[in-house]
PDB file with one MODEL, atoms N, CA, C and O in Angstrom:
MODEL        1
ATOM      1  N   UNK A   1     154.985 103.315  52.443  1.00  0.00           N
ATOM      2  CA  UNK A   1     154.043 104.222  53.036  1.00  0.00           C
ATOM      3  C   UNK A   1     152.617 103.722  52.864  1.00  0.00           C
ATOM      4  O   UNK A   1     151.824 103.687  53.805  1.00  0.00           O
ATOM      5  N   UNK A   2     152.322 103.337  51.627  1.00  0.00           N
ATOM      6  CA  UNK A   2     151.307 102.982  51.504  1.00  0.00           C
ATOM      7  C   UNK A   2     150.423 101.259  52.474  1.00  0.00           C
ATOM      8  O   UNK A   2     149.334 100.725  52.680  1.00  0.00           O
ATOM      9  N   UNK A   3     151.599 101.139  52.686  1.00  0.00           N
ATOM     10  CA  UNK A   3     151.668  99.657  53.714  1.00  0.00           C
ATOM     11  C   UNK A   3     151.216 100.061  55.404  1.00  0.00           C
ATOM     12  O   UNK A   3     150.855  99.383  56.366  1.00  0.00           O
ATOM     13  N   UNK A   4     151.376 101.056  55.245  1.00  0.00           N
ATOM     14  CA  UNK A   4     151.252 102.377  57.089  1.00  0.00           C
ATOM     15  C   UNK A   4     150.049 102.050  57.129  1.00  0.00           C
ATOM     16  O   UNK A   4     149.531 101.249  57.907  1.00  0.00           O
ATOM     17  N   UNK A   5     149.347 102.910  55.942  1.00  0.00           N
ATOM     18  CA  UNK A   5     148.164 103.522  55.860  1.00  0.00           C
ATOM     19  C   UNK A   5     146.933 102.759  55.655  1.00  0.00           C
ATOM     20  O   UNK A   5     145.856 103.324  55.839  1.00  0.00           O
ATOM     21  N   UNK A   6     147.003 100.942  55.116  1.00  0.00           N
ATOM     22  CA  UNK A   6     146.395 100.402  54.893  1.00  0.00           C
ATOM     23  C   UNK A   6     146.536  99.634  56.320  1.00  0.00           C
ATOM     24  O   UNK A   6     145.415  99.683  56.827  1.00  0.00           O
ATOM     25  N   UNK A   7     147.325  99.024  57.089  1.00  0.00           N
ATOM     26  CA  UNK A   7     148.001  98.712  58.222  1.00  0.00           C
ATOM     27  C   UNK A   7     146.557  99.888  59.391  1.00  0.00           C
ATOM     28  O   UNK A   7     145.608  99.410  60.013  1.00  0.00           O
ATOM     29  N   UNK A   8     146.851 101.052  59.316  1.00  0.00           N
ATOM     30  CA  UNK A   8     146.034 101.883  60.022  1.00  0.00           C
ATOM     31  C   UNK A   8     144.678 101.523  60.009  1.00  0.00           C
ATOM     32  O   UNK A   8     143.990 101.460  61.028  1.00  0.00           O
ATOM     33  N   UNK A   9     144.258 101.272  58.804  1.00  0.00           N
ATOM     34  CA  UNK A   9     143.016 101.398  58.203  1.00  0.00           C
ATOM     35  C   UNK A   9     142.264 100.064  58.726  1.00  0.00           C
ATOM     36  O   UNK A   9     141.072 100.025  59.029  1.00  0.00           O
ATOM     37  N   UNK A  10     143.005  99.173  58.769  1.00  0.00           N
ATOM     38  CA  UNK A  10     142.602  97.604  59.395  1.00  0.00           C
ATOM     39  C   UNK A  10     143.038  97.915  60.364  1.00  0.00           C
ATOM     40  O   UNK A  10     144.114  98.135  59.810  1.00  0.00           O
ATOM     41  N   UNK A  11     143.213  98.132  61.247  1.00  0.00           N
ATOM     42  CA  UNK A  11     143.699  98.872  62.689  1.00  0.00           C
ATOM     43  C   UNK A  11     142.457  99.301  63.321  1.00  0.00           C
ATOM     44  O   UNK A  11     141.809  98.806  64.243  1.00  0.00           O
ATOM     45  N   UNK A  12     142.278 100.370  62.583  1.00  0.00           N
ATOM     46  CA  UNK A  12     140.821 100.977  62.902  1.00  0.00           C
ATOM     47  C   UNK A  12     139.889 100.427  62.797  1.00  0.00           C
ATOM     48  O   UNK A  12     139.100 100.599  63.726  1.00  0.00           O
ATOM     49  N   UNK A  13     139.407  99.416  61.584  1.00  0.00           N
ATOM     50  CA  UNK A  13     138.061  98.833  61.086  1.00  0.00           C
ATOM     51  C   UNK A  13     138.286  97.856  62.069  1.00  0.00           C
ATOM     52  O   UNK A  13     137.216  97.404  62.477  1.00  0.00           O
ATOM     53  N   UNK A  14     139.440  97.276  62.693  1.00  0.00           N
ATOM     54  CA  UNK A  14     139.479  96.128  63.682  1.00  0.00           C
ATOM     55  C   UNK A  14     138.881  96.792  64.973  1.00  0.00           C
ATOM     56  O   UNK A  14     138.080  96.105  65.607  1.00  0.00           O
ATOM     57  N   UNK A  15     139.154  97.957  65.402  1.00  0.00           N
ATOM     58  CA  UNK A  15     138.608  98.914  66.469  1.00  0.00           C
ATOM     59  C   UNK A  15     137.456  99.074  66.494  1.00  0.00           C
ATOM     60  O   UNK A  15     136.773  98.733  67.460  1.00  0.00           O
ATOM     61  N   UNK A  16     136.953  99.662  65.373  1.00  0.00           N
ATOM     62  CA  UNK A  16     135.299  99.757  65.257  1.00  0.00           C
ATOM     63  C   UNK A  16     134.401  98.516  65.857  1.00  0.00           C
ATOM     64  O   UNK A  16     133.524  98.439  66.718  1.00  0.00           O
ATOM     65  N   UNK A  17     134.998  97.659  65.050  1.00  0.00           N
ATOM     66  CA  UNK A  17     134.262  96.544  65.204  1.00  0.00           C
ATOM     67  C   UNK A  17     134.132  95.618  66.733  1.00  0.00           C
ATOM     68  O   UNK A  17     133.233  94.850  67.076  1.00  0.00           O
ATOM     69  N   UNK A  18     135.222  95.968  67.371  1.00  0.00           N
ATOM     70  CA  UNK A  18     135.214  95.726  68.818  1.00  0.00           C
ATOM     71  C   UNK A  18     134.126  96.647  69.660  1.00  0.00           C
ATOM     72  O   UNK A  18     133.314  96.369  70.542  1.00  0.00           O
ATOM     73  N   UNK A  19     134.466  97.808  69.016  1.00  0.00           N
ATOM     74  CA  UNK A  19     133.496  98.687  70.025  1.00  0.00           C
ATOM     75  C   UNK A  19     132.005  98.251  69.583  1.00  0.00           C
ATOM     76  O   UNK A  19     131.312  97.753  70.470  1.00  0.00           O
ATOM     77  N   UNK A  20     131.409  98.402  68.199  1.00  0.00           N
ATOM     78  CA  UNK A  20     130.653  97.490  67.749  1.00  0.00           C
ATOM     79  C   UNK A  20     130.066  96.492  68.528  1.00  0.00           C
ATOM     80  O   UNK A  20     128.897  96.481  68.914  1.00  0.00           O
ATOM     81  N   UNK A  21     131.100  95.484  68.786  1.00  0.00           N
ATOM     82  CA  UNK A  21     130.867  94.535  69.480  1.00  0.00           C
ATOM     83  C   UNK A  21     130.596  94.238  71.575  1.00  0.00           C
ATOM     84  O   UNK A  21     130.226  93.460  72.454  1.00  0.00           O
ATOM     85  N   UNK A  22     131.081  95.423  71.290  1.00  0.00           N
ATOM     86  CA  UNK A  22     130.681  96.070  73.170  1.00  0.00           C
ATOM     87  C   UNK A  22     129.746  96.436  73.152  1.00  0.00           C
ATOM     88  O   UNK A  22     128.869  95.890  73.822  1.00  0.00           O
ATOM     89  N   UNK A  23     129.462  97.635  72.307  1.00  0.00           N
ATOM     90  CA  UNK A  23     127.863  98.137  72.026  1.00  0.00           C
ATOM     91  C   UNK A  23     126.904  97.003  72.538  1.00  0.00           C
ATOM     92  O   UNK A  23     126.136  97.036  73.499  1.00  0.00           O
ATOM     93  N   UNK A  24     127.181  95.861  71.528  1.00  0.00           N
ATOM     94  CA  UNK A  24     126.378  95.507  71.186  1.00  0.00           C
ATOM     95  C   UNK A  24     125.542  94.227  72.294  1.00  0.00           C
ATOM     96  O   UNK A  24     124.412  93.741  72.334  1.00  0.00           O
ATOM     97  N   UNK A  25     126.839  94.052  73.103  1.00  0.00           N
ATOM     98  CA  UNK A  25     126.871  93.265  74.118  1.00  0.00           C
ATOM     99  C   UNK A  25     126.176  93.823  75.514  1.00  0.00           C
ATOM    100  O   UNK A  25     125.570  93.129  76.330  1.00  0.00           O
ATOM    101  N   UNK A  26     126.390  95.102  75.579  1.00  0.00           N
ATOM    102  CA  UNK A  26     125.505  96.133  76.848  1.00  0.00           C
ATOM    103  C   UNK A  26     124.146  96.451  76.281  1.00  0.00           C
ATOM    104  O   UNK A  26     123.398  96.760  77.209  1.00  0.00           O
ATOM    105  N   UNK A  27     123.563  96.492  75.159  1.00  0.00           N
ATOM    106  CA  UNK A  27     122.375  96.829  74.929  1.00  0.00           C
ATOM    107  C   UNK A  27     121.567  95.348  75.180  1.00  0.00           C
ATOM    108  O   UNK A  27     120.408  95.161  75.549  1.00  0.00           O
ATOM    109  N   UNK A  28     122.862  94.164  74.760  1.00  0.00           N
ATOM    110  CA  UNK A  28     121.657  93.212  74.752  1.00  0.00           C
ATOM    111  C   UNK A  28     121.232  92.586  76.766  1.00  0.00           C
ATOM    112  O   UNK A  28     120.210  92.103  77.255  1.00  0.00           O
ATOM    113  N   UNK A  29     122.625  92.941  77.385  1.00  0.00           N
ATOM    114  CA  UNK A  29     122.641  93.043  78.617  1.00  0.00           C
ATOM    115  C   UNK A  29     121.339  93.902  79.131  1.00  0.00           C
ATOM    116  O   UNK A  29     120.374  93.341  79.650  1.00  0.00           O
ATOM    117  N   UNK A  30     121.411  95.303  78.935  1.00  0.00           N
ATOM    118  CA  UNK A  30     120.270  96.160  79.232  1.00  0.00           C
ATOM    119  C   UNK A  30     118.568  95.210  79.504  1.00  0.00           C
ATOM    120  O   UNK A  30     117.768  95.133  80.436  1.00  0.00           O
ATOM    121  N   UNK A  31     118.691  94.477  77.738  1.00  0.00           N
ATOM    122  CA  UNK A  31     117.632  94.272  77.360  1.00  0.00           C
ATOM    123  C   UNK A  31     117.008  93.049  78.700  1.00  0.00           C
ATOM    124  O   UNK A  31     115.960  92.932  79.335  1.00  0.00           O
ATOM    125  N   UNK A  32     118.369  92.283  78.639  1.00  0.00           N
ATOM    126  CA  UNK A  32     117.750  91.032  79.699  1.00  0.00           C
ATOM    127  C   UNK A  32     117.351  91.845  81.054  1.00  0.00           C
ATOM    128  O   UNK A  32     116.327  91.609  81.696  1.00  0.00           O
ATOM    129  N   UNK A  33     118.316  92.839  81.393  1.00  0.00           N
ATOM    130  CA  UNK A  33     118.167  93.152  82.847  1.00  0.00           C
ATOM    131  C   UNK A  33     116.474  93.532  82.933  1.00  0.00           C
ATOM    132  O   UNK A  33     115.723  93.258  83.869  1.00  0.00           O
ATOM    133  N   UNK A  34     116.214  94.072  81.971  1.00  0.00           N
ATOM    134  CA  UNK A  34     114.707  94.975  81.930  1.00  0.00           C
ATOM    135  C   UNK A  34     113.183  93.775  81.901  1.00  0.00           C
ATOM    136  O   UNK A  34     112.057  93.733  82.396  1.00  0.00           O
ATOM    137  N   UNK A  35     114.130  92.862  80.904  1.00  0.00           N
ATOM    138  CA  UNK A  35     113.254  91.741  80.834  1.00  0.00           C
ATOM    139  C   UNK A  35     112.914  91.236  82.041  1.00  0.00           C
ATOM    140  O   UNK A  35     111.721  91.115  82.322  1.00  0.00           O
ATOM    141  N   UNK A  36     114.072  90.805  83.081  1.00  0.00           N
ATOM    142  CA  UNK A  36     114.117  90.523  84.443  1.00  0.00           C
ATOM    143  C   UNK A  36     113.264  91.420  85.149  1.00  0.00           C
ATOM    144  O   UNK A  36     112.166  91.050  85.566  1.00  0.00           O
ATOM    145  N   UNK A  37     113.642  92.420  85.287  1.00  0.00           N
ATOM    146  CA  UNK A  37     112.781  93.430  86.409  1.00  0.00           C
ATOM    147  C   UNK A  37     111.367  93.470  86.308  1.00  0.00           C
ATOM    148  O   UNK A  37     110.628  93.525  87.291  1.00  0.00           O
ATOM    149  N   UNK A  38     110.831  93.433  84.666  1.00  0.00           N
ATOM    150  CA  UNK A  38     109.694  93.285  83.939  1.00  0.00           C
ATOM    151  C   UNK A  38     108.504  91.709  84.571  1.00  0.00           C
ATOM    152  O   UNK A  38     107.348  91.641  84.988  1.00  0.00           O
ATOM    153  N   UNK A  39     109.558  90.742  84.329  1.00  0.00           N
ATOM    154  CA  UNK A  39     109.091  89.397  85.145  1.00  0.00           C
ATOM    155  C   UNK A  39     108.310  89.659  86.467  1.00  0.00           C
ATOM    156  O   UNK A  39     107.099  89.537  86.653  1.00  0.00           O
ATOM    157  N   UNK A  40     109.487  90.130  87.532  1.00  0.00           N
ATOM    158  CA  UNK A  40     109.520  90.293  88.756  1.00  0.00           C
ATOM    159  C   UNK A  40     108.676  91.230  89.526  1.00  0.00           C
ATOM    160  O   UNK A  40     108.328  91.117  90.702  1.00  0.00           O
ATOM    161  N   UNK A  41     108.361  92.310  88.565  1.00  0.00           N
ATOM    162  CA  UNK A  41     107.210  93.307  88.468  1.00  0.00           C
ATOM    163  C   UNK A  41     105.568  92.496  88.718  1.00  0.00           C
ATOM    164  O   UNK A  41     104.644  92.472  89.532  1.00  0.00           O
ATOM    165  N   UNK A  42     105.955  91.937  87.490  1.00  0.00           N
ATOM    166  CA  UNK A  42     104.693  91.085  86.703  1.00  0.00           C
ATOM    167  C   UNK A  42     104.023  90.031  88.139  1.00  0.00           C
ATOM    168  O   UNK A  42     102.873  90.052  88.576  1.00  0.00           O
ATOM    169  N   UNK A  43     104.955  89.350  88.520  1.00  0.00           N
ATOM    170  CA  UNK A  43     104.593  87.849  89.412  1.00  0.00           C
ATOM    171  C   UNK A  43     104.043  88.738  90.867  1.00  0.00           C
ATOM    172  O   UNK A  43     103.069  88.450  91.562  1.00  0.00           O
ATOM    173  N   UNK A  44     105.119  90.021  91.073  1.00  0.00           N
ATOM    174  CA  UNK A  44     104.580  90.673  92.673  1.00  0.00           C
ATOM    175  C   UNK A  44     103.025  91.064  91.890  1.00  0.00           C
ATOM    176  O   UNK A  44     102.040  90.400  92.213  1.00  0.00           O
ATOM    177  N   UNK A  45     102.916  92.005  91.015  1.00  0.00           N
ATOM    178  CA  UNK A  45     101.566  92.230  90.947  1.00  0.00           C
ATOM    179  C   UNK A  45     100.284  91.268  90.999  1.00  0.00           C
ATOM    180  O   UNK A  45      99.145  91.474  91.419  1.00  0.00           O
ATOM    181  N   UNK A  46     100.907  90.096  90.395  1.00  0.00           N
ATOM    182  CA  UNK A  46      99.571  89.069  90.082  1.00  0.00           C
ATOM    183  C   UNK A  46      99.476  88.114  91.715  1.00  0.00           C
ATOM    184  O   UNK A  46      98.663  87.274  92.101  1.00  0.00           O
ATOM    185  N   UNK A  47     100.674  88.700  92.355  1.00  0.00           N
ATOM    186  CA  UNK A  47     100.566  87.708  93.929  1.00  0.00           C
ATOM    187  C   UNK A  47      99.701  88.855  94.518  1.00  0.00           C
ATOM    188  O   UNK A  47      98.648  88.573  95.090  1.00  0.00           O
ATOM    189  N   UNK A  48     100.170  90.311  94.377  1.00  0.00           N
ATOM    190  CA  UNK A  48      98.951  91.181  95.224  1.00  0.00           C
ATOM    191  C   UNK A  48      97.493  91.111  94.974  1.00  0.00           C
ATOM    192  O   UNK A  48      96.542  91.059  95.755  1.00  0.00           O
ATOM    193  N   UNK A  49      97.568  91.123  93.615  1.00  0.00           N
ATOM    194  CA  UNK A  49      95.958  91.371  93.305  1.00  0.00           C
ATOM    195  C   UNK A  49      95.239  89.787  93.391  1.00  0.00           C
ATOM    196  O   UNK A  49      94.070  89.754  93.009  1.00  0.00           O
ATOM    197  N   UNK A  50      95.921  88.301  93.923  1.00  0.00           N
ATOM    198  CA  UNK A  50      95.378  87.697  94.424  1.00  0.00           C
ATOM    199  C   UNK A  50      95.169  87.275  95.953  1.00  0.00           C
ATOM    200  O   UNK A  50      94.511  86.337  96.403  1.00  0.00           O
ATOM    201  N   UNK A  51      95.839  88.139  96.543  1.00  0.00           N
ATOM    202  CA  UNK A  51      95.900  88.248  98.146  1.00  0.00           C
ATOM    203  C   UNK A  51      94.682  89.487  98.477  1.00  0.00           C
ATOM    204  O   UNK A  51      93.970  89.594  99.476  1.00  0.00           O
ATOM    205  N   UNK A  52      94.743  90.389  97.203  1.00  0.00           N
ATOM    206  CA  UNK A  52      93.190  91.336  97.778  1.00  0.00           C
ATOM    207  C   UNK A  52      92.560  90.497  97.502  1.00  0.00           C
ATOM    208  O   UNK A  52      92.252  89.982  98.577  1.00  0.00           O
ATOM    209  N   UNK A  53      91.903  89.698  96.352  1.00  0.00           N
ATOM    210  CA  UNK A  53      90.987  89.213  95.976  1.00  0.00           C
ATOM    211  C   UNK A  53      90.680  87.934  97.342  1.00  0.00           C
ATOM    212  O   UNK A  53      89.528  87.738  97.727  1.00  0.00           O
ATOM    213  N   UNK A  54      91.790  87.217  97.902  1.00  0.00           N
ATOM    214  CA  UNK A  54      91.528  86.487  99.188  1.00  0.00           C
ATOM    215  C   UNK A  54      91.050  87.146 100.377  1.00  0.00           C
ATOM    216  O   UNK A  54      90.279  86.794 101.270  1.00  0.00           O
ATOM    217  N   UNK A  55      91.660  88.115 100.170  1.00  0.00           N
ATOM    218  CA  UNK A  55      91.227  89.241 101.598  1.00  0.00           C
ATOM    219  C   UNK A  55      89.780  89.885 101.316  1.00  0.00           C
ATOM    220  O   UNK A  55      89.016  89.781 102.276  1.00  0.00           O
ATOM    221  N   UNK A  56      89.446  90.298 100.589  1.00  0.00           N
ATOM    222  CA  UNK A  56      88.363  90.313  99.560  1.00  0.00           C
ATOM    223  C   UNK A  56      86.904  89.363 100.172  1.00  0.00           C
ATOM    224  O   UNK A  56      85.981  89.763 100.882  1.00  0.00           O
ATOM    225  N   UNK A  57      87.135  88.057  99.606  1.00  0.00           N
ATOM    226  CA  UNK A  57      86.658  87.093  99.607  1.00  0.00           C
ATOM    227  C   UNK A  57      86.493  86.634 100.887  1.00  0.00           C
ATOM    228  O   UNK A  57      85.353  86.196 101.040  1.00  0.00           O
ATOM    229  N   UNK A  58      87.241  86.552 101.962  1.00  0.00           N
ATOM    230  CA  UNK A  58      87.243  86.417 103.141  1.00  0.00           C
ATOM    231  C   UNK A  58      86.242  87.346 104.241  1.00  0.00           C
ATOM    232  O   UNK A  58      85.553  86.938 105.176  1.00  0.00           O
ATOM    233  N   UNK A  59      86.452  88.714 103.746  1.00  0.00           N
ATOM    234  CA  UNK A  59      85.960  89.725 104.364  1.00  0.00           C
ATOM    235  C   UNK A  59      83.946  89.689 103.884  1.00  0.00           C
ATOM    236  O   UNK A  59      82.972  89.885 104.611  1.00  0.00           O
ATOM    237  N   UNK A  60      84.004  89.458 102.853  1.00  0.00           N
ATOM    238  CA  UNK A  60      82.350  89.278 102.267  1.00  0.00           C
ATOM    239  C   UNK A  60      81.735  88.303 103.170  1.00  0.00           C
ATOM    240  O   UNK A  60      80.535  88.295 103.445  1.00  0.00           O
ATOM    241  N   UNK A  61      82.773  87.324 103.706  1.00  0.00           N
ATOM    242  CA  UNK A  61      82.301  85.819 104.345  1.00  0.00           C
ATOM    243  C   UNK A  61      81.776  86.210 105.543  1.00  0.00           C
ATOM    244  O   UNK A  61      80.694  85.808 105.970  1.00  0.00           O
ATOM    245  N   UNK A  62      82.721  87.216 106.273  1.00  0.00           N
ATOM    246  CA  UNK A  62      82.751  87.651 107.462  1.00  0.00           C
ATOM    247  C   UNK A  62      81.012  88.503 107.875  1.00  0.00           C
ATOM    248  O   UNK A  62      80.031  88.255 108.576  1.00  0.00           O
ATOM    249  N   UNK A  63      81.460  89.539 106.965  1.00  0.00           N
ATOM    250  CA  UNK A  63      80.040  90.793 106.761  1.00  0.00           C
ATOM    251  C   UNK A  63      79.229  90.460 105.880  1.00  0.00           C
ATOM    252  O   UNK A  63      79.380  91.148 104.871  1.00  0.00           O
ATOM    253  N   UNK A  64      78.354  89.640 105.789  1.00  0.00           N
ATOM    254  CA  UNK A  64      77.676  90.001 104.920  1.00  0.00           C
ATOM    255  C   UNK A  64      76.396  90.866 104.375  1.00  0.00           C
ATOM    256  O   UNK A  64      75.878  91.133 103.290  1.00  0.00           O
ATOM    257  N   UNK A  65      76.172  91.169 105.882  1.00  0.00           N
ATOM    258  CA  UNK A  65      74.720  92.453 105.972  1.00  0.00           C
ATOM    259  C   UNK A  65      75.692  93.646 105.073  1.00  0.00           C
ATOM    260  O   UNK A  65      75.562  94.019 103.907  1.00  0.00           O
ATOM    261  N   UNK A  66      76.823  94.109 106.258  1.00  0.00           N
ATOM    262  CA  UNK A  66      77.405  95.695 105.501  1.00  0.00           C
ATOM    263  C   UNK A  66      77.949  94.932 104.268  1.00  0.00           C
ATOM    264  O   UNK A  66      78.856  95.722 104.006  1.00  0.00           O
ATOM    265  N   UNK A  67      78.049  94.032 103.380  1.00  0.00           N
ATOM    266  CA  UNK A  67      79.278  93.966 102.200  1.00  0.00           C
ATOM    267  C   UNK A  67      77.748  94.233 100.966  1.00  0.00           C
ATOM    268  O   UNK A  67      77.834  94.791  99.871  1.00  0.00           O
ATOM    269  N   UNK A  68      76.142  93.491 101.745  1.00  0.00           N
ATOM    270  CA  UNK A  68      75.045  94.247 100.644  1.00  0.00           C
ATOM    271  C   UNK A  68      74.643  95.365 101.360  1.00  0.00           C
ATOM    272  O   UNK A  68      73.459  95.395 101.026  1.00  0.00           O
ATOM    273  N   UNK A  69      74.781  96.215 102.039  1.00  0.00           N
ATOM    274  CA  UNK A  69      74.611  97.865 102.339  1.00  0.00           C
ATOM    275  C   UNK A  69      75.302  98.669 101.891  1.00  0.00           C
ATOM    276  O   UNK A  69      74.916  99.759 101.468  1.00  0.00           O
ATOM    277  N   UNK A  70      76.736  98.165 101.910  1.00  0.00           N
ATOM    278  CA  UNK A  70      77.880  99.037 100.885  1.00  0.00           C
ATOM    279  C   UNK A  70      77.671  98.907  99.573  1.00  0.00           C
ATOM    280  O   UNK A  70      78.153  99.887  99.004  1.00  0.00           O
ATOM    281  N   UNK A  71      77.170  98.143  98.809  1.00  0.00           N
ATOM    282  CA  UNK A  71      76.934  97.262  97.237  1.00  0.00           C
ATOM    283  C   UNK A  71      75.782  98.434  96.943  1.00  0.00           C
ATOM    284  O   UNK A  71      75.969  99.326  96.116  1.00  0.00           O
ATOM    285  N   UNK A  72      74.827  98.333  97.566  1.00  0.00           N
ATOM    286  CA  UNK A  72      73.310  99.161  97.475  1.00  0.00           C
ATOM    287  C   UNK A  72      73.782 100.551  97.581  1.00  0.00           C
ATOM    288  O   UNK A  72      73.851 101.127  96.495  1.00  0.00           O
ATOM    289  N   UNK A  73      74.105 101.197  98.558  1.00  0.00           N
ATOM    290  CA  UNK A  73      75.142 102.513  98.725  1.00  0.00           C
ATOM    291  C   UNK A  73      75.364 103.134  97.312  1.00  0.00           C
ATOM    292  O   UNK A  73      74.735 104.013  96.723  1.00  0.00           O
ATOM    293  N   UNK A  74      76.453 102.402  96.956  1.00  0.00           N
ATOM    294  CA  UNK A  74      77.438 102.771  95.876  1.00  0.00           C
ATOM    295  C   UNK A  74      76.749 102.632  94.474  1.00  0.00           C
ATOM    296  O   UNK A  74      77.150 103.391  93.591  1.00  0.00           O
ATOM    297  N   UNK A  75      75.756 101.744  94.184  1.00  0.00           N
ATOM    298  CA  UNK A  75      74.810 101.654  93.550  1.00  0.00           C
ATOM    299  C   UNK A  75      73.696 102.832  93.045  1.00  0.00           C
ATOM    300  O   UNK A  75      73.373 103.288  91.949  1.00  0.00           O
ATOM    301  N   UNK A  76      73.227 103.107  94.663  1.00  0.00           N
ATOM    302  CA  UNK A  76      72.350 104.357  94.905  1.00  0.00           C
ATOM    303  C   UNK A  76      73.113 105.375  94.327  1.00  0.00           C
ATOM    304  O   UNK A  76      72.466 105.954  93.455  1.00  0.00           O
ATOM    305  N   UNK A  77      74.561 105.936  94.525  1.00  0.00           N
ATOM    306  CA  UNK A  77      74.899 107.219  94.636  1.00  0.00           C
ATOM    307  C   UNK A  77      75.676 106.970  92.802  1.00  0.00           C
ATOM    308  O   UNK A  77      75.649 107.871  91.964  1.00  0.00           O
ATOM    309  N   UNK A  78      76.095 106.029  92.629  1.00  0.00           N
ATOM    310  CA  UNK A  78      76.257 105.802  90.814  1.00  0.00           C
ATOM    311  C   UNK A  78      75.233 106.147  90.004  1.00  0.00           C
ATOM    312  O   UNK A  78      75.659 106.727  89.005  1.00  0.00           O
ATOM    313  N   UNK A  79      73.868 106.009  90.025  1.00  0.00           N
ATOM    314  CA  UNK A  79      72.359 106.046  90.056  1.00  0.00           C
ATOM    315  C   UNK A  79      72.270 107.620  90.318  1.00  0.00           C
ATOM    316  O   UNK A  79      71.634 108.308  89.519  1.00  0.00           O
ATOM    317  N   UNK A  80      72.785 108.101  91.229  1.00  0.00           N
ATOM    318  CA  UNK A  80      72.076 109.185  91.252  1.00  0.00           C
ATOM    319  C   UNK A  80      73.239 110.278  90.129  1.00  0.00           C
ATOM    320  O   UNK A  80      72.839 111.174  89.385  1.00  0.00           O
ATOM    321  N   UNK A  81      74.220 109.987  90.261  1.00  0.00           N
ATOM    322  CA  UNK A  81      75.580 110.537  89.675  1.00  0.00           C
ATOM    323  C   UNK A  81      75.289 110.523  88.147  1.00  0.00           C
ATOM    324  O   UNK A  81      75.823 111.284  87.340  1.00  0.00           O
ATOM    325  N   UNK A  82      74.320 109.506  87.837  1.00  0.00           N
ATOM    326  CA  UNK A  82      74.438 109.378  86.494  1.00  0.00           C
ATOM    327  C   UNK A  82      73.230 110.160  86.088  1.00  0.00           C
ATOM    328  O   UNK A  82      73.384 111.121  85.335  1.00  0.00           O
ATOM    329  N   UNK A  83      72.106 109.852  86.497  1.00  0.00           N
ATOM    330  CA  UNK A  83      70.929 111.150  86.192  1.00  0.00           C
ATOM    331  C   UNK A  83      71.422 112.273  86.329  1.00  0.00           C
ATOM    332  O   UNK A  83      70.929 113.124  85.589  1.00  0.00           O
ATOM    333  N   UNK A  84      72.137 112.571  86.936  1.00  0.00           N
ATOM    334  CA  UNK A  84      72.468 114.106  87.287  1.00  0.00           C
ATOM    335  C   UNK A  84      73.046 114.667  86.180  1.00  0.00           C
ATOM    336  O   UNK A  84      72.928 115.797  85.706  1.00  0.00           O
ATOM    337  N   UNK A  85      73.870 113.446  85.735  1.00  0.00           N
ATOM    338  CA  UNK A  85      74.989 113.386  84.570  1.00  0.00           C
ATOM    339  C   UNK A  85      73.630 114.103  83.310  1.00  0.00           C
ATOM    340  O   UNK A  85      73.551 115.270  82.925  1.00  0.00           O
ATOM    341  N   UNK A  86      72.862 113.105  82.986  1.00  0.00           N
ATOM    342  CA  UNK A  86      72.412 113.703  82.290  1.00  0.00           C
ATOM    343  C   UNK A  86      71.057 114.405  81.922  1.00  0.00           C
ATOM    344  O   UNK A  86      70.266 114.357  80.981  1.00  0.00           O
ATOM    345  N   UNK A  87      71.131 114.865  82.733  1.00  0.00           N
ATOM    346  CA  UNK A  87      69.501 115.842  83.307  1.00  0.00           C
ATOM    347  C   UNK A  87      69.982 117.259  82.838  1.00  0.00           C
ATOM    348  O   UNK A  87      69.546 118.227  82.214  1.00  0.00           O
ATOM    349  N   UNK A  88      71.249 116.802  83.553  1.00  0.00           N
ATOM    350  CA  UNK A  88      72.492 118.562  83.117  1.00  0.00           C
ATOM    351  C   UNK A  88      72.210 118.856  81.060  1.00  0.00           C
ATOM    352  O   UNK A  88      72.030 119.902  80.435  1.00  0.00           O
ATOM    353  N   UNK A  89      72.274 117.764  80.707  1.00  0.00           N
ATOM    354  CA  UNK A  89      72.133 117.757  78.897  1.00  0.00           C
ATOM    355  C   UNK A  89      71.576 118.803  78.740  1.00  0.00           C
ATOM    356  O   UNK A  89      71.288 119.184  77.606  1.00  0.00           O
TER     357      UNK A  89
ENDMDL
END
C-alpha cells in the first residue's frame, strides 16, 4: 500500500511539474508576442513622425510668407494667453 501512495505522489509531482512547465512556456510565448507587437508599434511610429516631419519640411519650402504669419499668430495669441494667465493672479 504504501508503494500506491508514494507511486501517486511521484505521479502527481511529475504532473505539476509539466503543467509548471506549460505555464511556463505560454507566459514566455506571451512575453515574445508583446515584445513583437511592441517593435512593430515602435518602427510605424518613428516612420510617421518622420514622414510629418518631411511633409513638414516640404510644406515650409512651399509657403513661406503664411508658415511666418502662422509662427507670429500663434506666438501673438500664446503671448496674450499667458498675460491673461497671469494678470488673473
Amino acid at each position: 500500500m504504501s508503494q500506491t501512495v508514494v507511486e501517486r505522489t511521484a505521479e502527481h509531482i511529475a504532473e505539476s511539474a509539466h503543467q509548471a512547465s506549460r505555464a511556463t512556456n505560454a507566459i514566455a510565448d506571451a512575453i515574445e508576442d508583446g515584445t513583437d507587437v511592441m517593435r512593430r508599434a515602435v518602427k510605424q511610429a518613428g516612420d510617421v513622425a518622420e514622414e510629418f516631419l518631411d511633409d513638414t519640411t516640404h510644406r515650409i519650402h512651399r509657403h513661406p510668407v503664411l508658415t511666418v504669419a502662422a509662427t507670429f499668430a500663434v506666438g501673438v495669441a500664446a503671448g496674450t494667453l499667458i498675460g491673461w494667465m497671469m494678470k488673473r493672479r
